[in-house]
TORPA-4810 file (N, C-alpha, C, O; in nm, 3 decimals):
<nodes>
NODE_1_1.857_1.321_-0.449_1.784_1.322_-0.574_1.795_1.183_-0.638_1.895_1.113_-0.645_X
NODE_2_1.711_1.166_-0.668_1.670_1.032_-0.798_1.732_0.990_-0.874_1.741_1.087_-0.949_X
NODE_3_1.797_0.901_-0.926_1.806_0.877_-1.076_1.709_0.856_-1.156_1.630_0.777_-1.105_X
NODE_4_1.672_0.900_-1.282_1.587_0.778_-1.394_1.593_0.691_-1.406_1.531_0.647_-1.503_X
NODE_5_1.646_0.626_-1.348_1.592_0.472_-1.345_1.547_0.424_-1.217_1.501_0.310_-1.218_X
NODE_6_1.551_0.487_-1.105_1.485_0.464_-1.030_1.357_0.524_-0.969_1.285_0.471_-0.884_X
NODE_7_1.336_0.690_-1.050_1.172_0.701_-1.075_1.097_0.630_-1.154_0.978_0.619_-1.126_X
NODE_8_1.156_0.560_-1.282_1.095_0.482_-1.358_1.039_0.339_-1.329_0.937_0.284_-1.370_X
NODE_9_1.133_0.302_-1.252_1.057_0.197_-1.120_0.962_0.200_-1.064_0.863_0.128_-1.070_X
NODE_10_0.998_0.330_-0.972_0.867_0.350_-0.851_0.775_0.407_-0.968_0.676_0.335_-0.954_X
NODE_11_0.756_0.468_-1.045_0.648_0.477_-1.072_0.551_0.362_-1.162_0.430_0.343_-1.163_X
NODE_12_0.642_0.309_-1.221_0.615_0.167_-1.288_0.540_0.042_-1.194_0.462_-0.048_-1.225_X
NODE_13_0.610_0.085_-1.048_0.488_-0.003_-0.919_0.385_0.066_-0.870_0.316_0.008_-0.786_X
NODE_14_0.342_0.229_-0.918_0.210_0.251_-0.875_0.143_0.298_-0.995_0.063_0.392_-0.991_X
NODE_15_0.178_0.228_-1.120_0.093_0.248_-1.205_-0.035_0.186_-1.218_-0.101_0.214_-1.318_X
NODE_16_-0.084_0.101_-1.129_-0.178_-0.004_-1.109_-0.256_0.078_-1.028_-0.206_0.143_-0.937_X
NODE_17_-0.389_0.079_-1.060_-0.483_0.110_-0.968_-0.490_0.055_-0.829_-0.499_0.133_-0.733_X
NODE_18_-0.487_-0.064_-0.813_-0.451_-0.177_-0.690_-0.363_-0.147_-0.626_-0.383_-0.114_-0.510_X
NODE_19_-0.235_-0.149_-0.680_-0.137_-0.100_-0.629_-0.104_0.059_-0.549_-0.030_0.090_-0.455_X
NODE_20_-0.192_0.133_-0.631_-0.165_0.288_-0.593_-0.280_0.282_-0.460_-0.270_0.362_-0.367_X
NODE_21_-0.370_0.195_-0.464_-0.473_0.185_-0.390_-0.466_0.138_-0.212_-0.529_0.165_-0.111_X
NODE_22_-0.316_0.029_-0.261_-0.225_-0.020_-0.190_-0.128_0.067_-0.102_-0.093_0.056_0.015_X
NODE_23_-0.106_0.135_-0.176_0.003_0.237_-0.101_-0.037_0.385_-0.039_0.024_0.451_0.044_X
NODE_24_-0.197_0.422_-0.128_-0.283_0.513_-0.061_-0.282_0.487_0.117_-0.244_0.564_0.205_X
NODE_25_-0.331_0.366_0.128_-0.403_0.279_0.279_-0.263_0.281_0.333_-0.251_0.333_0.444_X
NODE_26_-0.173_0.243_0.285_-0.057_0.188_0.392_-0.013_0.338_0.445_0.030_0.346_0.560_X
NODE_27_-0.022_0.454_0.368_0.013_0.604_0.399_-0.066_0.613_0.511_-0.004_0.686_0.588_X
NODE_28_-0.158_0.582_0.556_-0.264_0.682_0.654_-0.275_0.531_0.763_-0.304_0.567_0.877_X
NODE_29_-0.262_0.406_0.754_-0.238_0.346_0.881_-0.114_0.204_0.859_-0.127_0.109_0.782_X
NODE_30_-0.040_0.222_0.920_0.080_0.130_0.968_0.041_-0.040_0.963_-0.078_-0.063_0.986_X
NODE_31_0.088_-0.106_0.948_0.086_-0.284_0.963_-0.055_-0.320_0.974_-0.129_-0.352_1.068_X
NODE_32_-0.078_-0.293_0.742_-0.204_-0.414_0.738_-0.125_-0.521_0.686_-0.016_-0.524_0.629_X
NODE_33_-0.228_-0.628_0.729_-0.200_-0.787_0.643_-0.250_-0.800_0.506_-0.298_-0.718_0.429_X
NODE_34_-0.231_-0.893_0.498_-0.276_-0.916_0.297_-0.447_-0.967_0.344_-0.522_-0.972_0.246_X
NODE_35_-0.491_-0.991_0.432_-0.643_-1.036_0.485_-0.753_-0.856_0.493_-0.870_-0.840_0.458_X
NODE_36_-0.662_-0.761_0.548_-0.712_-0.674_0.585_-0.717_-0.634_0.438_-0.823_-0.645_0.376_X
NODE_37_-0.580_-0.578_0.366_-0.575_-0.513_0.229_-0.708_-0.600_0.128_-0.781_-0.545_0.045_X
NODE_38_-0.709_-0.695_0.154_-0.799_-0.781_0.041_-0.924_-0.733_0.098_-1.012_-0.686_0.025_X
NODE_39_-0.935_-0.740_0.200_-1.090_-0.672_0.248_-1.129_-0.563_0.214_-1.246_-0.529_0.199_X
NODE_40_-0.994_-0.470_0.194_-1.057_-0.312_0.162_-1.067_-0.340_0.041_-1.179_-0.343_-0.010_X
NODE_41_-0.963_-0.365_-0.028_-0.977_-0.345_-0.231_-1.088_-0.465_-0.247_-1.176_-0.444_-0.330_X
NODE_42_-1.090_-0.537_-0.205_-1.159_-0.629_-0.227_-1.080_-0.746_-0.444_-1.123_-0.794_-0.549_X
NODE_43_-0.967_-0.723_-0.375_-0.903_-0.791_-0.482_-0.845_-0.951_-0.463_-0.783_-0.966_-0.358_X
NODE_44_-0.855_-1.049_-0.531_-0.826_-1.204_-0.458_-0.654_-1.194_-0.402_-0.558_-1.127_-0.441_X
NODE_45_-0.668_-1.270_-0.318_-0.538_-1.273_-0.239_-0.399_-1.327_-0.324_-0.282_-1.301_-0.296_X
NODE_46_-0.448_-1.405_-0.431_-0.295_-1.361_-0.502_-0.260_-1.275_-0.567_-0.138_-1.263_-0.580_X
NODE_47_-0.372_-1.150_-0.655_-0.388_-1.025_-0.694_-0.317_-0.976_-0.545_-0.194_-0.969_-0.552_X
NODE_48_-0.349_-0.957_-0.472_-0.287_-0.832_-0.341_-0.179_-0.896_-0.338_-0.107_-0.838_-0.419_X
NODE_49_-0.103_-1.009_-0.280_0.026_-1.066_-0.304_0.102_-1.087_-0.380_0.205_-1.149_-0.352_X
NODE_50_0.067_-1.032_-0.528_0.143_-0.981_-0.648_0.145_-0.857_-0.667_0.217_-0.824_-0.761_X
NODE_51_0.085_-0.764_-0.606_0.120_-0.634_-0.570_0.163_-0.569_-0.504_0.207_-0.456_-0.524_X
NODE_52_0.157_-0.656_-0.373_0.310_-0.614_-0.312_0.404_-0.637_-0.327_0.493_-0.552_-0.323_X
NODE_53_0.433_-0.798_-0.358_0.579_-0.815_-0.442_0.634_-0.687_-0.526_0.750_-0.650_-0.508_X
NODE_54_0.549_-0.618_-0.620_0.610_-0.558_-0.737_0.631_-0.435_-0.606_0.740_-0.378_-0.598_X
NODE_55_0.533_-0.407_-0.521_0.591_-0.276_-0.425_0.700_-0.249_-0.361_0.774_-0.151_-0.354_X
NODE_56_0.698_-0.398_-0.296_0.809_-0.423_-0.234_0.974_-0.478_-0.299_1.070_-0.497_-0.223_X
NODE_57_0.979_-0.496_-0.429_1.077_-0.450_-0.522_1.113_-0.355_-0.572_1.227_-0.338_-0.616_X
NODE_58_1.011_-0.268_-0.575_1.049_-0.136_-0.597_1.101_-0.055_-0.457_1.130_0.064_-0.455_X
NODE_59_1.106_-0.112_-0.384_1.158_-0.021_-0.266_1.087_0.051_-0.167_1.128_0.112_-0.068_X
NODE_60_0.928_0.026_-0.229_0.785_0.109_-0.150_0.798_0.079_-0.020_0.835_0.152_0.071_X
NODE_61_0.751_-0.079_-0.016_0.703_-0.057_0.131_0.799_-0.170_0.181_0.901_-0.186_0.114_X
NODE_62_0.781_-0.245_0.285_0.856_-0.321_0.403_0.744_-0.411_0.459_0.625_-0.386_0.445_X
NODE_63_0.800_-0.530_0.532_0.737_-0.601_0.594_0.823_-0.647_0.744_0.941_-0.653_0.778_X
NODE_64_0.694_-0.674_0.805_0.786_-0.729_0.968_0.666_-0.859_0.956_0.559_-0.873_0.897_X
NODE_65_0.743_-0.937_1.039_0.658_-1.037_1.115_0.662_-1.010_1.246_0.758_-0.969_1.310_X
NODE_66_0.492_-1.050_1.309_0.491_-1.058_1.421_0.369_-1.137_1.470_0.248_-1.115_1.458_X
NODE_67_0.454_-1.260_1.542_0.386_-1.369_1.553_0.311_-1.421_1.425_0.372_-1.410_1.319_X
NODE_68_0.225_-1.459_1.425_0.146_-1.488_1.282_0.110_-1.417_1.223_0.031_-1.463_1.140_X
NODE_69_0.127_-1.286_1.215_0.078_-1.184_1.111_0.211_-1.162_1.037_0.325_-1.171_1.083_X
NODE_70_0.160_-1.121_0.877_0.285_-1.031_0.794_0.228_-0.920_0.823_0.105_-0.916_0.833_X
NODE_71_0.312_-0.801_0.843_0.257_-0.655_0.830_0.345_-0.603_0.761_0.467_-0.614_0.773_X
NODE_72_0.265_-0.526_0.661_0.344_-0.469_0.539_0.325_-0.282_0.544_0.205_-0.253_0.554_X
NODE_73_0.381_-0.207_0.540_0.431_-0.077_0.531_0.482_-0.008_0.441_0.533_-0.040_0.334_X
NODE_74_0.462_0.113_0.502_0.548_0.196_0.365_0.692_0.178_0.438_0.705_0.155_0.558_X
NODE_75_0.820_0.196_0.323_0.927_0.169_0.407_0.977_0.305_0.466_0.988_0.415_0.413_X
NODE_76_1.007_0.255_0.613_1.068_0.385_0.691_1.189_0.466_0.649_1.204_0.586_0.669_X
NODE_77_1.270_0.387_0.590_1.360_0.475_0.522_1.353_0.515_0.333_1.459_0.529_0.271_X
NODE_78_1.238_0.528_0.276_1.222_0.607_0.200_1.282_0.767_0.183_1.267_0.869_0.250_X
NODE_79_1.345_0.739_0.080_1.411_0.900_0.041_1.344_1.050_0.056_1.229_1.059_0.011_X
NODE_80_1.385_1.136_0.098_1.265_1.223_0.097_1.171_1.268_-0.021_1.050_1.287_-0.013_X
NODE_81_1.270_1.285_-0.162_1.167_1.270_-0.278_1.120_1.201_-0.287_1.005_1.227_-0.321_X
NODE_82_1.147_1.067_-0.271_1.002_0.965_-0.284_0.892_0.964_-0.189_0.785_0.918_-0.229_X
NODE_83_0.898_0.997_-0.101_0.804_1.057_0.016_0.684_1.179_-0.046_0.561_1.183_-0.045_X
NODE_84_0.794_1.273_-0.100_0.736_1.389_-0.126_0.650_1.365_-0.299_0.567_1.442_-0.347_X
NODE_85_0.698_1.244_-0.357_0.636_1.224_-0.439_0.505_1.131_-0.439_0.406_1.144_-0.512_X
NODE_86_0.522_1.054_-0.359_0.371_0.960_-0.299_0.295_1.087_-0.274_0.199_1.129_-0.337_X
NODE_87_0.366_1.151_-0.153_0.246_1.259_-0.078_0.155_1.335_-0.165_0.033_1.319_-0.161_X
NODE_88_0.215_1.421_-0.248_0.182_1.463_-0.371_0.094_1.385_-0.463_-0.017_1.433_-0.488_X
NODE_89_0.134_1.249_-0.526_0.027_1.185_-0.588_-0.107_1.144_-0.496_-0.220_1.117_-0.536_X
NODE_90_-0.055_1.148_-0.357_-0.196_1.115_-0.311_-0.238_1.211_-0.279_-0.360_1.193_-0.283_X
NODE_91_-0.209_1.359_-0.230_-0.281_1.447_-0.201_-0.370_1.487_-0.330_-0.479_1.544_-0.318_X
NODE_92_-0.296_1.442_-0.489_-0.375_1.460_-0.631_-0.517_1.386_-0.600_-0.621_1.447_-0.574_X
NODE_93_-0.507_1.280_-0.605_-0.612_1.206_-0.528_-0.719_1.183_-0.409_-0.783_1.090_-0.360_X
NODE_94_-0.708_1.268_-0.398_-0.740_1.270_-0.242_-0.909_1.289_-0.214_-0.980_1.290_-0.113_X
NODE_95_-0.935_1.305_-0.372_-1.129_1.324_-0.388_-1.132_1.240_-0.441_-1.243_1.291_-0.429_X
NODE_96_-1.128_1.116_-0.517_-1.172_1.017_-0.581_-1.228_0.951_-0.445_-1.190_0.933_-0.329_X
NODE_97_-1.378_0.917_-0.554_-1.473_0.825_-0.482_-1.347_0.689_-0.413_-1.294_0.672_-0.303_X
NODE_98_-1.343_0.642_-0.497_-1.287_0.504_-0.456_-1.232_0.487_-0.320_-1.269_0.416_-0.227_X
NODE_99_-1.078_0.616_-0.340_-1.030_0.607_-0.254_-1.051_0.628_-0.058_-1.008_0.575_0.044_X
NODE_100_-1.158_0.755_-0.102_-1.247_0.778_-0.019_-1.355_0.678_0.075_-1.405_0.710_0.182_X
NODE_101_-1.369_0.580_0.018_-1.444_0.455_0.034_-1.341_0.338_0.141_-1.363_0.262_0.236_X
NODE_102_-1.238_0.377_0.067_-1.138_0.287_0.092_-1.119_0.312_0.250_-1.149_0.240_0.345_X
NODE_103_-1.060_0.433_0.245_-1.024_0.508_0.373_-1.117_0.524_0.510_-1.094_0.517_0.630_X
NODE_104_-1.231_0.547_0.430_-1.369_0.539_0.572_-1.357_0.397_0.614_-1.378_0.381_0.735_X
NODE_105_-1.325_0.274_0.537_-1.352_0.182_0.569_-1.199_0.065_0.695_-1.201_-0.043_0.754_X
NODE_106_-1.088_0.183_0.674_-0.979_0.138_0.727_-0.999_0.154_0.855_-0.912_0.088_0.913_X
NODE_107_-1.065_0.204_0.927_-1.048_0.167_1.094_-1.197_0.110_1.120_-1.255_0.130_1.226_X
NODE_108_-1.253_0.035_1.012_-1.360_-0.075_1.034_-1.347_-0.216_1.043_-1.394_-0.297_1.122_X
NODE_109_-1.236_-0.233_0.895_-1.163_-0.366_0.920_-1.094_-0.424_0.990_-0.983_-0.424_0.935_X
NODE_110_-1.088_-0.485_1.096_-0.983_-0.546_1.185_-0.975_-0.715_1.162_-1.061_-0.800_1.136_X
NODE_111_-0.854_-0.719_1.180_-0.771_-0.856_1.110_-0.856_-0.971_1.204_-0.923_-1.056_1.146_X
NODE_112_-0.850_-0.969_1.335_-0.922_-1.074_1.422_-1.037_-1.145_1.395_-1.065_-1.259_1.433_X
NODE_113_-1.124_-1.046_1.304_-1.250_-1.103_1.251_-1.246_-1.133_1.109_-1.331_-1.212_1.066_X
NODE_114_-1.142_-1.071_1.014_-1.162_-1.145_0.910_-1.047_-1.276_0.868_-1.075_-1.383_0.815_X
NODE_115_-0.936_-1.235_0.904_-0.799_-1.314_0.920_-0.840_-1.473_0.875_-0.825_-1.532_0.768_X
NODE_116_-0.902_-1.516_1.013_-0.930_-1.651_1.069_-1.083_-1.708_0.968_-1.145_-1.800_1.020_X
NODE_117_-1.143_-1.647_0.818_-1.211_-1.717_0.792_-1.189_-1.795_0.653_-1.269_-1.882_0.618_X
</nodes>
């Protein structure tokens, strides 16, 4: 179980539309880059790289390198309430236009073609 001060965190990093938008996508596919994420939200690349910072201080997600890519994630060892609490806020969500948009569009974007422009 949680403390209050550390739901007040995590939820304090998906209070952002961007951000929650952020962690929607990373739930349903594994190691995007900040090239791919900017493509879906369509937010400027230091907007997406200031939103993961605040994610990835809060404990959300994780990053690996490999070779020249960052790939950023939800983190694998997330608590099970915090698991069960993403799941939940996104299953709340789960009809919004936006997000819906978002999601059709995640196995369209691939990093090879937009990465390199």
């Amino acid at each position: 179980m949680q403390d209050l001060k550390i739901i007040t965190k995590i939820l304090k990093a998906i209070s952002d539309e961007g951000r929650l938008r952020i962690i929607s996508l990373l739930s349903r596919k594994k190691d995007l880059c900040v090239c791919e994420i900017k493509e879906l939200i369509g937010l400027s690349q230091s907007t997406i790289s200031s939103h993961l910072k605040k994610l990835e201080n809060s404990g959300l997600i994780t990053y690996n390198k490999n070779g020249k890519w960052i790939n950023y994630n939800l983190d694998p060892n997330l608590d099970a309430d915090t698991r069960i609490l993403l799941k939940d806020i996104i299953k709340i969500l789960k009809s919004d236009s936006q997000l819906k948009k978002d999601y059709a569009r995640l196995n369209t974007v691939k990093r090879e073609n937009i990465c390199n422009r």
